[in-house]
C-alpha positions in Angstrom: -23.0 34.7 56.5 -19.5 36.1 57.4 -16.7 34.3 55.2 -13.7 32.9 56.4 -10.7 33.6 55.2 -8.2 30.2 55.1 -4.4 30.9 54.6 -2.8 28.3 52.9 0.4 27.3 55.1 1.5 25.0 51.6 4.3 27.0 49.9 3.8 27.3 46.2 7.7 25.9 46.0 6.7 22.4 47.7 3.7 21.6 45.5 4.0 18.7 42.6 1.9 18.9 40.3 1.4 15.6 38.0 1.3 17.3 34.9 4.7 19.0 34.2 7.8 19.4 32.1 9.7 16.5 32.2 13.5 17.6 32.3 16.2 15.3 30.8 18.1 14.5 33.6 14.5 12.9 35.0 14.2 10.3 32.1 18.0 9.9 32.8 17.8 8.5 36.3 15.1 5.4 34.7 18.2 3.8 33.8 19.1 2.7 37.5 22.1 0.8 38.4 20.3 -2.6 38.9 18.3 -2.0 35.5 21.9 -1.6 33.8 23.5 -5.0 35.6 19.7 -7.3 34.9 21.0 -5.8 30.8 24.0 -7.0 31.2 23.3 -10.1 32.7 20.5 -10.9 29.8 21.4 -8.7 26.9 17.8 -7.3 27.3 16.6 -3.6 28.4 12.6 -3.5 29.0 11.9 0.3 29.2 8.7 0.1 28.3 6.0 2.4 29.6 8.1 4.9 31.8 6.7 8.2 30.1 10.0 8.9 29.0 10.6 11.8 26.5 14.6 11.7 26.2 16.4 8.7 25.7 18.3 8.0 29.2 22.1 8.9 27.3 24.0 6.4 29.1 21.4 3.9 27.8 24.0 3.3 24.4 27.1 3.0 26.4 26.3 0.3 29.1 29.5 -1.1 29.6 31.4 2.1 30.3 28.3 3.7 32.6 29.0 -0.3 34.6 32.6 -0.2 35.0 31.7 3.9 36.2 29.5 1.9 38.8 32.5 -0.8 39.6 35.5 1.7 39.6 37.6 -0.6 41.7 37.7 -4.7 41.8 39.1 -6.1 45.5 40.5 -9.6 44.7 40.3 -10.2 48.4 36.4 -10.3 47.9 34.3 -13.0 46.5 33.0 -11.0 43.3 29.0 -12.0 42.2 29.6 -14.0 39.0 27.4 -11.4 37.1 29.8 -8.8 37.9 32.8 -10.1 35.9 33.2 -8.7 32.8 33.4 -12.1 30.9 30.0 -13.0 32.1 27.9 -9.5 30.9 26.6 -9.3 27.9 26.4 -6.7 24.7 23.0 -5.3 24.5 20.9 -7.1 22.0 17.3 -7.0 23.1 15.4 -3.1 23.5 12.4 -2.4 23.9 11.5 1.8 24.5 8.2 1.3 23.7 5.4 3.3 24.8 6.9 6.5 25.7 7.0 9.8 24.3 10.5 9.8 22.9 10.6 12.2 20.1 14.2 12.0 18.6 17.0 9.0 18.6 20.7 9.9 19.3 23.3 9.3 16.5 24.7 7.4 19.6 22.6 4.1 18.7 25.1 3.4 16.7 27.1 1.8 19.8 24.4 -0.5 20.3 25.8 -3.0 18.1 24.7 -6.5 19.2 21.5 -5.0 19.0 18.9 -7.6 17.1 15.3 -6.3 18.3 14.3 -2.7 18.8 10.9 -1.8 19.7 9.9 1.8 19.0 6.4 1.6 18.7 4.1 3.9 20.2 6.3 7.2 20.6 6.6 10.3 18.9 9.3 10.3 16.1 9.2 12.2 13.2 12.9 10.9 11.6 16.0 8.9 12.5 19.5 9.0 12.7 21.1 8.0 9.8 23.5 6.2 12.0 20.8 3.4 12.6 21.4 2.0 9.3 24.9 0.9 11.3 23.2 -1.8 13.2 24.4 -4.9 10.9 22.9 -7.6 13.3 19.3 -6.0 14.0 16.9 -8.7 12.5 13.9 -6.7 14.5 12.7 -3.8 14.3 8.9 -1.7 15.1 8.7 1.4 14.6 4.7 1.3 14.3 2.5 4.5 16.1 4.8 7.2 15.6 4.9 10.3 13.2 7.4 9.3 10.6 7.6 10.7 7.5 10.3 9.8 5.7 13.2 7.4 6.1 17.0 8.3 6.0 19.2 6.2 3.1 20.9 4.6 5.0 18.2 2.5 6.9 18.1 0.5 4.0 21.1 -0.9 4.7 19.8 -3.0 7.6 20.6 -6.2 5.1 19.5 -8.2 8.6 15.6 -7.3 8.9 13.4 -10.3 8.8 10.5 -8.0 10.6 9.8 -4.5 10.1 7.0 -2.9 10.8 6.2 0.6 10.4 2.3 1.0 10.0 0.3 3.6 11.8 3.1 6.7 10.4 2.5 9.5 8.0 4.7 8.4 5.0 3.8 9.5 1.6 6.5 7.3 -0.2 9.1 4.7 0.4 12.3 4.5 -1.5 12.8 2.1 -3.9 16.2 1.2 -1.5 13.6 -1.3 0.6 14.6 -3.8 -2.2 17.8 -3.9 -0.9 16.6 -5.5 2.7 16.3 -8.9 0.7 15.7 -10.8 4.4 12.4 -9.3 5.2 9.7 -11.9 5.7 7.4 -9.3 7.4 6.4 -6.2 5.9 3.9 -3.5 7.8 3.4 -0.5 6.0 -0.9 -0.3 6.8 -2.5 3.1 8.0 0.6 5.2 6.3 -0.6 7.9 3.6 0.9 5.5 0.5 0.1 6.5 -3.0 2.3 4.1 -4.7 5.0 1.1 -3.7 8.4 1.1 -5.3 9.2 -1.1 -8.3 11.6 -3.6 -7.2 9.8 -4.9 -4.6 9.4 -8.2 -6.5 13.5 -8.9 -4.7 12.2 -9.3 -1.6 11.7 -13.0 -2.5 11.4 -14.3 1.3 8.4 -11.6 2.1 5.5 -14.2 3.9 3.4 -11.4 5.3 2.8 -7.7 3.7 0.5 -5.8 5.0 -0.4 -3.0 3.0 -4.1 -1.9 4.3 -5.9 1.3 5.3 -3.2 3.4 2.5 -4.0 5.3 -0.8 -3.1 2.9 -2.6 -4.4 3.2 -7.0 -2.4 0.5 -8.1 0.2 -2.3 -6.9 3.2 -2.7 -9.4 3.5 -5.6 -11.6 6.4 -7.2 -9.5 4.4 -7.6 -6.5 3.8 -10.6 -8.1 7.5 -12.1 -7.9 7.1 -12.5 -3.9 6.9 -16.2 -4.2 6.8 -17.2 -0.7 4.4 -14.8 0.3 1.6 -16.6 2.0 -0.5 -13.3 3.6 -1.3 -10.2 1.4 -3.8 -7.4 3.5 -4.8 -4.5 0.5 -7.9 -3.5 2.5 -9.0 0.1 2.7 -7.0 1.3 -0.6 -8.5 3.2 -3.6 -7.4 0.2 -6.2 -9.1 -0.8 -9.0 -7.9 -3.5 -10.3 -5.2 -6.3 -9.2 -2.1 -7.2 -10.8 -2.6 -9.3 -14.0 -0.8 -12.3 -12.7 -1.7 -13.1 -8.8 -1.7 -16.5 -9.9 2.3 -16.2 -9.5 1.6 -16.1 -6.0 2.0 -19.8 -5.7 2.3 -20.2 -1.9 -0.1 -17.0 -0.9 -2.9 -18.6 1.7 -4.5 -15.3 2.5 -6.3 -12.5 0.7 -7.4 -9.4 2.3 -8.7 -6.6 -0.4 -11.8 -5.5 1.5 -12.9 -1.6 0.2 -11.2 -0.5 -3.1 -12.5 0.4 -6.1 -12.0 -3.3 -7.9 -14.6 -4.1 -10.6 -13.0 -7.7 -11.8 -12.0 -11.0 -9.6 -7.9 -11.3 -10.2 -7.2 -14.5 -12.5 -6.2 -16.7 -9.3 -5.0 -19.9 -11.0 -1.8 -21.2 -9.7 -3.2 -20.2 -6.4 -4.0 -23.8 -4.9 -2.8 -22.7 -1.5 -5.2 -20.2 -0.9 -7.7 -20.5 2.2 -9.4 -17.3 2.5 -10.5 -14.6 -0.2 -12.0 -11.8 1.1 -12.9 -8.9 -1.5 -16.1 -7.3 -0.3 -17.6 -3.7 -0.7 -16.0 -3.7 -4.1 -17.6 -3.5 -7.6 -17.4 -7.3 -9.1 -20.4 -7.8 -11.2 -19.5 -11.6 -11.8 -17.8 -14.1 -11.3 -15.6 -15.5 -14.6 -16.0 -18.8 -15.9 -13.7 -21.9 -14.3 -12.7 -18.9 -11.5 -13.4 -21.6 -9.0 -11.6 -24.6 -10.7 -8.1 -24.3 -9.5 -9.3 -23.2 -5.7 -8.8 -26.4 -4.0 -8.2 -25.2 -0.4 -10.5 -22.4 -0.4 -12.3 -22.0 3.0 -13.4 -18.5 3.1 -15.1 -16.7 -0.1 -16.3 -13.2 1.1 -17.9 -11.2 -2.2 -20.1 -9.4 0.1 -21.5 -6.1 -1.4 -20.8 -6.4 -4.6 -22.7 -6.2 -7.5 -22.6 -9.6 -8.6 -25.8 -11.3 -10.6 -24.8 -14.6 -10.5 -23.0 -17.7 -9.1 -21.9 -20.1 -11.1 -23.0 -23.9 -10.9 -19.3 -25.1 -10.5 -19.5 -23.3 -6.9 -19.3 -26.5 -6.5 -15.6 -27.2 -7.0 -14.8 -25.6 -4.3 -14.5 -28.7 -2.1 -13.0 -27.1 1.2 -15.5 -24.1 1.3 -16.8 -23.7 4.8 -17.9 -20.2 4.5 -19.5 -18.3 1.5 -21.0 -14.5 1.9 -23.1 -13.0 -1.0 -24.7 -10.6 1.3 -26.1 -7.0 -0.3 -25.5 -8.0 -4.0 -27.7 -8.6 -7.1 -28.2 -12.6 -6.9 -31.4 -13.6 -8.2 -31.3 -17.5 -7.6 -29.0 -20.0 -6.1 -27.4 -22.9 -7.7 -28.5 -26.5 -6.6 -25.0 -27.6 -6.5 -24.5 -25.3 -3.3 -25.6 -28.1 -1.3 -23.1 -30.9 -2.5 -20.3 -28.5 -0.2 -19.7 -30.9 2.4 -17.9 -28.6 4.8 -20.0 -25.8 4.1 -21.2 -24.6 7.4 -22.2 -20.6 6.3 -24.0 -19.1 3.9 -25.1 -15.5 4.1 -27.3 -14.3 1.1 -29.0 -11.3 2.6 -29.7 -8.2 1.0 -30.2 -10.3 -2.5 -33.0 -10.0 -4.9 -33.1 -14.1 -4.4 -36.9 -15.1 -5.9 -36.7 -18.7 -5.7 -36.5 -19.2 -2.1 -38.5 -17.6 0.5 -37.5 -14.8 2.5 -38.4 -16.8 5.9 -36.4 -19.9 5.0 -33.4 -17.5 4.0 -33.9 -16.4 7.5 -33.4 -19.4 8.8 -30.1 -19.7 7.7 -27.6 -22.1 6.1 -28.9 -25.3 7.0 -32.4 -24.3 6.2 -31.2 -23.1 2.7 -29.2 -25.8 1.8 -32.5 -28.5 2.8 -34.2 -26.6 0.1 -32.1 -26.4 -2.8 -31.5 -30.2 -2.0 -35.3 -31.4 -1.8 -35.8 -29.2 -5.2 -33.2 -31.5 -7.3 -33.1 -34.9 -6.0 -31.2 -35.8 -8.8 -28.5 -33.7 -6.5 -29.3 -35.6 -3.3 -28.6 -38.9 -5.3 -25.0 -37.4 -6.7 -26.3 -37.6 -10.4 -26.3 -33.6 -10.9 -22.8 -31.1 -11.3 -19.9 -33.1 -12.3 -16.2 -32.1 -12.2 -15.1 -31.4 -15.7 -13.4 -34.2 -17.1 -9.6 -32.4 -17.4 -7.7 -35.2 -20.3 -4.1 -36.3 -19.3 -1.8 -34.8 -20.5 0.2 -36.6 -23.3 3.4 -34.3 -23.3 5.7 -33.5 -20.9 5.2 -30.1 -22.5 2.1 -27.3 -21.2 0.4 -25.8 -23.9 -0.1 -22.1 -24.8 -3.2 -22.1 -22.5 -1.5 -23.3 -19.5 1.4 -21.0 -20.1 -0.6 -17.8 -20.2 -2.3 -18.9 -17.1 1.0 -19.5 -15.3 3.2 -17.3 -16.8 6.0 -19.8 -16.0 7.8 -22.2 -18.2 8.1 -25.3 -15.4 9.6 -28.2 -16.6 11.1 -29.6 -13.3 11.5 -33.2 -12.1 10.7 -34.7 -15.7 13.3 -36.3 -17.6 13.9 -34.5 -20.0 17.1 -34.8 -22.6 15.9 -31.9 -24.6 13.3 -29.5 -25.2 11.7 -28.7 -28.7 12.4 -25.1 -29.8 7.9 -24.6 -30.3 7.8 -24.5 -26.3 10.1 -21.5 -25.8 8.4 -19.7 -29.2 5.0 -20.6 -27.1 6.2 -19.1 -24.0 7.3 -16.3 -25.6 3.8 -15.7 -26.8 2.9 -16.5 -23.4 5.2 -13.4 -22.0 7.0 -16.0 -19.7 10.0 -14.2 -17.4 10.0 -17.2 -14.8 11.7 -20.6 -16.2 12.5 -23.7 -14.2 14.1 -26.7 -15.9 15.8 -28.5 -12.4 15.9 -31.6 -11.9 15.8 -32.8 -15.3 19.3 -34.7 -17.9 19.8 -31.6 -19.9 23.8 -31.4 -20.6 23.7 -27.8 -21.9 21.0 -24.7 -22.0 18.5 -25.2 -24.7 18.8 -22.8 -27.5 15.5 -22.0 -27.5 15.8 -20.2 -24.6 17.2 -17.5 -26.8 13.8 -16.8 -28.0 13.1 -15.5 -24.5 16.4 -13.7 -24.1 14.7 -10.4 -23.3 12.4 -11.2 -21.0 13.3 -14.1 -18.8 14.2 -13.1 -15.1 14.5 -16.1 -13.4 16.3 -19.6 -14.7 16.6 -22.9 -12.3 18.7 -25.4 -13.8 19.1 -27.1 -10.8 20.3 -30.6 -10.5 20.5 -31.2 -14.3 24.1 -32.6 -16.3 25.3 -29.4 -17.7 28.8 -29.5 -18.1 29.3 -25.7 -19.7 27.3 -22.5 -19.9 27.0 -21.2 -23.7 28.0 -17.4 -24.5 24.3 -16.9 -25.4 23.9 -16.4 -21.5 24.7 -12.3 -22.1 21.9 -11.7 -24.0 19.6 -12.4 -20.7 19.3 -8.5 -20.0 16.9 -8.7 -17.6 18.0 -12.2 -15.4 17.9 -11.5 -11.5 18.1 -15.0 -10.6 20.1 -17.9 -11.8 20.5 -21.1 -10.5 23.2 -23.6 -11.7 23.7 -25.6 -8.3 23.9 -29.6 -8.5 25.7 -29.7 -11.9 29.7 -30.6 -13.4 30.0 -27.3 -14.1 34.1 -26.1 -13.8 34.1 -23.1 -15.2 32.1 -20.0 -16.7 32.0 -18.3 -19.8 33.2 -14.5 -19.3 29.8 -13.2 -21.0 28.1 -14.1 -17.1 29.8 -10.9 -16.2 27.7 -8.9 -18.6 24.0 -10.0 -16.6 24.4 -6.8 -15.2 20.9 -7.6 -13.9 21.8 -10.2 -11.5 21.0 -10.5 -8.1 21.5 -13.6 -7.1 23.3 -16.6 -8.6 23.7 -20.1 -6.7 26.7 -22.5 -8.3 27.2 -24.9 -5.3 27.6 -28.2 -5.4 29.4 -28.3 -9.1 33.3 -28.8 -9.7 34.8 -25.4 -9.5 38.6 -25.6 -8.5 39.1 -21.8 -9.8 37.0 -19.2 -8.7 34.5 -18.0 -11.7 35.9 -14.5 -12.4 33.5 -13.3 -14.4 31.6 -12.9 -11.4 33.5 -10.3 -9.9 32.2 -8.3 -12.6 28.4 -8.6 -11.2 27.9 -5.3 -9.8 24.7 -5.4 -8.6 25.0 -9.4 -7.3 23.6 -9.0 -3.5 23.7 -13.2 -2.8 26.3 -15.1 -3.6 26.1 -18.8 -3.5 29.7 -21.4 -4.1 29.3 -23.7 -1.3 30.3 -27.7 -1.8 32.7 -26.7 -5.3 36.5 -27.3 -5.1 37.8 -23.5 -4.8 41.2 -23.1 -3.8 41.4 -19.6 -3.3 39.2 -16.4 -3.7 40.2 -12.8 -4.8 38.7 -10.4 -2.1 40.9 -7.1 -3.8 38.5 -4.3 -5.1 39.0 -6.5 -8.7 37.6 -9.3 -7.4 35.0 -10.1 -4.7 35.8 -6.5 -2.9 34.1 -4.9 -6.4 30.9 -6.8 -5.5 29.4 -3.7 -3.1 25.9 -4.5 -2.8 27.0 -8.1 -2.2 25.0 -9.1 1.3 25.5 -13.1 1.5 28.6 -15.0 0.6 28.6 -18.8 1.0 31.9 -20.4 0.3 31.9 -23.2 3.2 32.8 -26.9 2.2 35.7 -25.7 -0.7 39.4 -26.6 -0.8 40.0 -23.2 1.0 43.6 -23.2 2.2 43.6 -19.1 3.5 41.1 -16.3 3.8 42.3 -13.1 2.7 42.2 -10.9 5.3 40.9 -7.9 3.1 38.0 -10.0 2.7 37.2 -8.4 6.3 36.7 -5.0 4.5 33.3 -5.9 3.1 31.4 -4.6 5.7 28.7 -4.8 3.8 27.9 -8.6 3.9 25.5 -10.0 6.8 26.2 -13.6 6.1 29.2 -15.4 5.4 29.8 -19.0 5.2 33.5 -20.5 5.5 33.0 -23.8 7.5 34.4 -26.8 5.9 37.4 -25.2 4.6 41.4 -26.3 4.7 42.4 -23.1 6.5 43.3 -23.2 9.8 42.7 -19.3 10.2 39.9 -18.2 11.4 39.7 -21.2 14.0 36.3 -22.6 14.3 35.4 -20.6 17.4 36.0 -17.4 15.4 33.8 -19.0 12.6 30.7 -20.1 15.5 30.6 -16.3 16.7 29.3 -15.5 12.8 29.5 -13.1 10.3 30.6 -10.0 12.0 33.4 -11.4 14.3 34.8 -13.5 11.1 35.1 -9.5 9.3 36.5 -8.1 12.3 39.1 -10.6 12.8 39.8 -10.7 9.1 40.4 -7.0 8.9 42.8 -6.5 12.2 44.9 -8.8 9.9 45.2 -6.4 6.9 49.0 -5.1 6.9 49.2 -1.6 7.4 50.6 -0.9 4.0 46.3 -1.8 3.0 
């Protein structure tokens, strides 16, 4: 067959292929004129998804690239309302998700309404140090990219309530991440951690950390300090054993430690909160005795290949259970108190070498199960078998050394109480107590037997009690990072407060302060600051007085006596909430005040005199 030559008449110059180098002046023309006026108009840019590689450059100066697009205004004209400058608004909103971006200008640093940036899904390796500029971001993801490391000054993004940064390739984390003390969400899963930074115990407002798929040995001791956290994910680590005292985790609801290397249940009392405990494919060979007698809440209990040989009859404590899983472990029988669990609607037992029940009626599942183990102990069926252990009441105000080892807190709140005998504090001592809460109670002075746990105690409410002065023996707590004195007749403090070089936070509102406590400019490391509903006059903002405070990120002095605001005030920059409402001073005005934190320090500081 003769072949047939074809000529293509295509020229090689007009072809386009779909696969090819993307040039920057491409991803620069995403950013069209009606995309840049809808981000004006709502403060948000969705950029999501458009294959871009570069970020478009006039992307962090909006308003100038606008006014480029609107050189000239007729007033002859009707003008759209959205095209008047008074009516656009700064950029707070970005989302550049989904791309391939690999590197972030220094530029971002323009974008300063910005509150939520989405980078998630790109390829970064780093960022600009300039991002740690973006005082009001509160959001930020920067999840499915190739980050390995974080630049200092991220960490002073004071604002972040959500950060997540899973799916990265980050061998560390500086210990700086104690300094974003707003976080409430935390993602650092499928990273390459070995360890966390001590000091995370300051991030006191953490609800959800998420911690899974890392290398992960051990978690440090403070992790248990994160008292509002309600949702802690540690699966697919290498860990062995949890932290002493997860019972500290007072408000934690969910458990998540799925395939480590742990061979003993965490003491979990203190815990009530807690719905869900899943720690399967671990190493647990039992189960400790009264393990399940401070779990009222508990829905979910998955212990799921283990190698545990027995369950205890007070199973039945758990009132709330709805779901138990024993599935591939060494069980030999099953407790007849299993079937007083009202709500208990799943029980897996598979893979056990169970004896006493049948392998067909295991089979059959829960209900089946349950029929059994009830028609084998009528006494059961009749409500005459396991009975909750009879717990005496208490006769004293006072916990004993049991309770205080289990709780490793000293809380006395809401009782009463004139005074407290010295044996308590020597008990809690033995009891290595750090956390101690005497609000709401008619002490007139600290206890001196708080003394006894001068060196260990990191945290004292006294809250709502009568105290009328602070005693020296305050400077010998070293190690304090949070004191509470609020709701007292306090009017002054002792100069030793300035030596808690420890301090974090400290919270004197509502008391009768006419002169500003200067012992606390002295707190270097003092990040909140709360002085609200006193009688304060005036405030020293000069590097000797609240200007020294440089780590200092919230400052509430509204409902004082107020009757100016030093305008050097405006230089800490460093502050992300200030309060100054209910004040004398008639500068700032109130609409200054409404605009929040950042306008009040700008306006403050283009009020310095030059000479500053």
């Amino acid at each position: 067959m003769k072949k047939i030559n074809v000529k293509s008449k295509i020229r090689r110059e007009e072809l386009n292929p779909v696969f090819h180098f993307k040039e920057k002046e491409e991803d620069d023309k995403i950013l069209t004129k009606n995309l840049i006026k809808q981000a004006l108009k709502t403060g948000k840019l969705e950029l999501s998804g458009k294959n871009l590689k570069f970020v478009p450059e006039k992307l962090y100066n909006l308003q100038d690239t606008d006014e480029k697009i609107n050189t000239s205004i007729d007033f002859n004209k009707t003008q759209n309302e959205d095209d008047l400058w008074w009516n656009k608004k700064g950029l707070s909103h970005l989302d550049l998700s989904s791309n391939t971006i690999t590197e972030i200008s220094p530029e971002i640093q323009n974008l300063q309404d910005l509150t939520v940036l989405n980078l998630q899904d790109n390829s970064l390796t780093t960022l600009p140090k300039e991002i740690g500029l973006l005082k009001k971001l509160t959001r930020l993801n920067l999840s499915r990219n190739k980050i390995t490391e974080l630049p200092n000054e991220f960490f002073r993004l004071r604002e972040l309530k959500y950060l997540n940064l899973s799916y990265n390739d980050m061998i560390d984390i500086s210990a700086d991440l104690s300094d974003l003390v707003y976080l409430e969400i935390l993602d650092l899963s499928n990273n390459k951690l070995e360890s966390l930074p001590g000091g995370i115990g300051f991030l006191t407002r953490l609800t959800d950390l998420f911690l899974h798929h890392n290398k992960l040995q051990v978690l440090p001791n403070d992790i248990t300090s994160l008292r509002n956290l309600q949702k802690l994910d540690l699966m697919h680590n290498d860990l062995k054993f949890l932290p002493e005292y997860m019972g500290d985790l007072r408000k934690i609801e969910f458990i998540y430690a799925q395939h480590n290397d742990i061979d003993k249940l965490p003491d979990l009392e203190g815990c009530e909160h807690l719905q869900e405990l899943h720690i399967s494919n671990n190493f647990i060979t039992e189960i400790p005795e009264r393990f399940f007698e401070k779990l009222p809440n508990l829905k979910v209990l998955d212990l799921r290949d283990n190698k545990i040989t027995k369950l205890p009859d007070d199973v039945a404590m758990l009132k709330s259970l709805m779901r138990l899983d024993l599935s591939n472990n060494c069980v030999t029988s099953l407790p007849s108190s299993l079937c007083t669990l009202a709500h208990l609607v799943s029980l897996q037992v598979e893979g056990n070498p169970i004896k006493s029940i049948r392998r067909d009626i295991i089979a059959c599942g829960t209900q089946r199960i349950l029929k059994t183990l009830r028609d084998r102990d009528k006494t059961v069926l009749n409500g005459n078998s396991l009975r909750s252990p009879t717990i005496p009441e208490a006769t004293s105000p006072f916990p004993d050394k049991y309770q205080l080892k289990k709780t490793r807190s000293l809380t006395l709140c809401g009782k009463s109480i004139t005074e407290i005998p010295e044996q308590v504090f020597i008990d809690a001592v033995d009891a290595d107590i750090s956390i101690v809460d005497l609000s709401k109670n008619k002490l007139k002075q600290l206890p001196e037997g708080l003394t006894h746990l001068s060196s260990k105690i990191s945290e004292l409410n006294m809250n709502a009690n009568l105290l009328t002065e602070i005693q020296p023996f305050v400077s010998k707590f070293i190690h304090i990072k949070y004191l509470n004195l609020s709701c007292n007749q306090l009017s002054e403090l002792p100069d030793e407060v300035g030596q808690l070089q420890s301090l974090r936070e400290i919270n004197i509102a509502n008391n009768r302060f006419v002169i500003f406590p200067a012992c606390i400019h002295k707190l270097a490391h003092l990040e909140i600051l709360i002085a609200c509903d006193n009688k304060v006059e005036e405030i020293d903002a000069s590097e000797d007085g609240l200007g020294a405070l440089k780590r200092l990120a919230t400052l509430d002095l509204s409902n004082n006596n107020l009757k100016n605001v030093p305008p050097v005030l405006g230089n800490m920059t460093q502050l992300t909430s200030l309060s100054l409402h209910g004040n004398c001073f008639k500068s700032p005005r109130i609409s200054i005040l409404e605009k929040g934190t950042a306008s009040i320090l700008s306006y403050l500081r283009d009020r310095i005199p030059k000479e500053f």
